[in-house]
N, C-alpha and C positions, 0 to 999 in steps of 0.2 A: 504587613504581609501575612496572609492567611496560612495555619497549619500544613494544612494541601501545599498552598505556594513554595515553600520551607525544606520540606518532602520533595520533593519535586527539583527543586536545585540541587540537594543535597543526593540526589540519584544522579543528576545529570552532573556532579563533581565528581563520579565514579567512574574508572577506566571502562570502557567494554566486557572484557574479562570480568572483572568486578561485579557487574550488574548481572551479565549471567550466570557466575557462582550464587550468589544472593538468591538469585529467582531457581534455578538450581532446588540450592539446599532450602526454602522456603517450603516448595512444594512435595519435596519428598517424600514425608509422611501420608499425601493424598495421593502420589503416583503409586507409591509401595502398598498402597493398599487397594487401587485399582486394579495392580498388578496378578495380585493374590486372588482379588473376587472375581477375576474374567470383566471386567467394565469395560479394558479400555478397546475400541475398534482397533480393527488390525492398519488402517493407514491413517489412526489420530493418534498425537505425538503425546509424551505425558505434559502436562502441564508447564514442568518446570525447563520445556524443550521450549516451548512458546515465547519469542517474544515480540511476536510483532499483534495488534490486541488485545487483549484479556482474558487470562486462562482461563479453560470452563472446563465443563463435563464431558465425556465423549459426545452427550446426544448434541447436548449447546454447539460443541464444535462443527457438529457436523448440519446445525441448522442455521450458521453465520453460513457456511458453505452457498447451502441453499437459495438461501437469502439473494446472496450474490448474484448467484446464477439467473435469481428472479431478474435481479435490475442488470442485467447484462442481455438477457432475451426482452425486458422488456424495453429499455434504452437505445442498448448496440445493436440489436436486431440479430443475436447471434443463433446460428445455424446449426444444426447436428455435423455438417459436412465442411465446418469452417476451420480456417487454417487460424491458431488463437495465439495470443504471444500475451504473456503474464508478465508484464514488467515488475519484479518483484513480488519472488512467488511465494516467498517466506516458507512456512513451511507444509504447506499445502493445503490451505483451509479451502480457497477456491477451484486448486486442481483435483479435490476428492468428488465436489459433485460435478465437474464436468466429463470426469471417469461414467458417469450414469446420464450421460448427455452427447455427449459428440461421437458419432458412429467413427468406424473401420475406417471414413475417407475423409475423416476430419482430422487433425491434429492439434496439439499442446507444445510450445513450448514456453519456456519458463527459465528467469534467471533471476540471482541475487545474489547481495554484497556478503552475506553468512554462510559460510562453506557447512554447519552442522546442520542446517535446514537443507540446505541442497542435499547431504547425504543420505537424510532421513529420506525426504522426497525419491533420489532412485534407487533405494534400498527395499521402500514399501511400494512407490506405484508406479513408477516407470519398470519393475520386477514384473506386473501382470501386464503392464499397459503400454507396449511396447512403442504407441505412436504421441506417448507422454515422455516426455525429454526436459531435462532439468541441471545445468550449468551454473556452479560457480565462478561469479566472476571478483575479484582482489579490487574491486573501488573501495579508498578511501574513505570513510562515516564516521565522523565522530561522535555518533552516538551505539555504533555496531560493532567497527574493529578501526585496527592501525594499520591495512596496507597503504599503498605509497601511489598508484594509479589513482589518476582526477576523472571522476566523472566525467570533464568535460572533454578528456580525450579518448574518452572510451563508444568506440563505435561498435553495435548490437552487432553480434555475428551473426545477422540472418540476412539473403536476400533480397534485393532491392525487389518493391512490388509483390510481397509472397505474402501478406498478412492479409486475412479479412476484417480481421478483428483484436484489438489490442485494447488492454485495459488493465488499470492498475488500483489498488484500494490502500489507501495511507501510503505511499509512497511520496508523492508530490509533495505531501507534508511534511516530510523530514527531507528536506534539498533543499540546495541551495540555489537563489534565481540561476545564476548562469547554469546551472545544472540542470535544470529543468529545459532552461530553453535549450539548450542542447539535445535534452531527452526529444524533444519536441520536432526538430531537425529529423533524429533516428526516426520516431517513430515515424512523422513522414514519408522518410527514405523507404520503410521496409514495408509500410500499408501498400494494397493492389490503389488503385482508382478507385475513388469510393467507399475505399475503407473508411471504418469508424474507431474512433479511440473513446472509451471511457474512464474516465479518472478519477478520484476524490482527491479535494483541496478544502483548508481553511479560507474563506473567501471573507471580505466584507467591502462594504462602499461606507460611504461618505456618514450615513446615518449611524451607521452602528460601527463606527471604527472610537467610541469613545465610550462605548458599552465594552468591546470586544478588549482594550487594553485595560479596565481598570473591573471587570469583572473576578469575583473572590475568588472562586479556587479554578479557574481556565483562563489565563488571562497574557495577553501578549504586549507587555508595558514598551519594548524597544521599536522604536517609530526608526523604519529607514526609509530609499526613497520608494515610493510604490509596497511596499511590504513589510510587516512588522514581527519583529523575533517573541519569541517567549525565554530567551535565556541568550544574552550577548556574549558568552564563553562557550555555549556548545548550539552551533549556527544550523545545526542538523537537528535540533532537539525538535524544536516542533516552529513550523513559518506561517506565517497569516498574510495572503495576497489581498491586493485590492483590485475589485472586478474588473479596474478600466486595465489596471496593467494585464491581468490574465489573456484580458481581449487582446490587448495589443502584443503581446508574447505569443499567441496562436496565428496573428493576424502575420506577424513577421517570418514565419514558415507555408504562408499560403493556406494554413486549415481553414475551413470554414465551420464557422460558430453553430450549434445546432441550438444547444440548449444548455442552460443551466438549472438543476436544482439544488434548492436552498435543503440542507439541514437542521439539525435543531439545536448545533452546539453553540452558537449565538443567540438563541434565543431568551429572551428577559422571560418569559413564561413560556415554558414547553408546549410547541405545538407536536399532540402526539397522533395528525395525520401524516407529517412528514416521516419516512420510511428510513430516512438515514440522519446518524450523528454527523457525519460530515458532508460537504458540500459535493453534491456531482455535477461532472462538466463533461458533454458530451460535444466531440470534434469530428469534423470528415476533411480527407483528402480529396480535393478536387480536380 
């Protein structure tokens, strides 16, 4: 087992609590001194607020934002005017540049498992951005906290048919399958006709599922059926699907399959045309 590997257990052997004091008091001495020199943006969090990603700098934060935004207008085909739902909005890396994108008759909503991300989010941008909306909801994560509601009985409280556009980034990756296909269900329920979902997932097939579990420092050794764990004690830690099941997980909700693209965090040599570390899967309701 590689260093990384090691690392990496021994994070995911840590409470919730645990992992964000850690990451907390890690960064401190670079948030207290962003603090001091005027760095940090008024709606990016300090570093050691972060944990869904990798802490950066305000500008880095706010050009993963970007980024996003690119593969969501270029994917989801998303609109200034569109009604958007952020399934796991963390703490607002994608809702800052859609603040600079979706006009007066578009909207945001946005939810997640981490009550201090939700408060940062409507304390900083739902304060100027009146038709950005940002809810905590108590699911369960054993990799985030210890409430006692199961994802898979947890129905989005938004309107049947009112979504144009939904889309999630590292989410799908830390669930558990029944929770996902459940997600799956909702997000159905609440897209109009013709809505699009975009998502990221760890994916592989048949060729690279013996790269993807014994590779050094990213590696998913627990084989279950259809999908492989990276840590069989913390089931949220990070999952790696296999493409025929992903198919047939969207196929059993009536989505229909648009596209897949491949990232690069499978890759035996970086292809550094691919745009993203993780896998995008893009879905419509039909």
């Amino acid at each position: 087992m590689s260093k990384t590997s090691k690392l990496r257990n021994f994070w995911y052997s840590l409470s919730s609590n645990q992992r964000f004091f850690i990451r907390r008091l890690y960064y401190l001495p670079k948030d207290t001194l962003d603090s001091i020199t005027g760095k940090r943006h008024k709606y990016v969090p300090p570093r050691g607020y972060i944990y869904t990603g990798s802490p950066a700098s305000a500008e880095d934060y706010l050009k993963q934002g970007q980024h996003q935004l690119q593969m969501l207008r270029e994917y989801a085909n998303i609109q200034p005017n569109h009604k958007v739902l952020d399934i796991g909005s963390g703490i607002g890396r994608t809702a800052i540049a859609l603040t600079g994108y979706l006009s007066q008759s578009g909207s945001y909503e946005g939810f997640d498992v981490v009550e201090r991300g939700v408060q940062w989010c409507n304390s900083r941008i739902h304060k100027e951005h009146f038709n950005f909306n940002f809810k905590y909801v108590p699911l369960f994560n054993d990799l985030y906290n210890t409430a006692t509601l199961k994802a898979t009985e947890f129905n989005f409280p938004y309107a049947d048919n009112a979504i144009d556009v939904a889309f999630s980034f590292s989410v799908f990756t830390h669930m558990q399958i029944e929770e996902i296909q459940h997600y799956f269900n909702q997000v159905y329920r609440v897209l109009k006709p013709g809505g699009v979902c975009f998502s990221t997932f760890f994916l592989y097939d048949d060729a690279s599922e013996t790269f993807i579990s014994t590779k050094k420092d990213f590696s998913f050794p627990v084989k279950k059926d259809g999908y492989r764990l990276m840590n069989e004690n913390v089931k949220s830690g990070n999952i790696a699907i296999h493409k025929k099941e992903i198919s047939e997980m969207l196929a059993r909700e009536n989505f229909e399959l648009i596209t897949i693209i491949d990232g690069f965090w499978k890759d035996e040599v970086r292809d550094t045309t691919k745009a993203e570390y993780q896998d995008m899967v893009v879905f419509k309701k039909v």
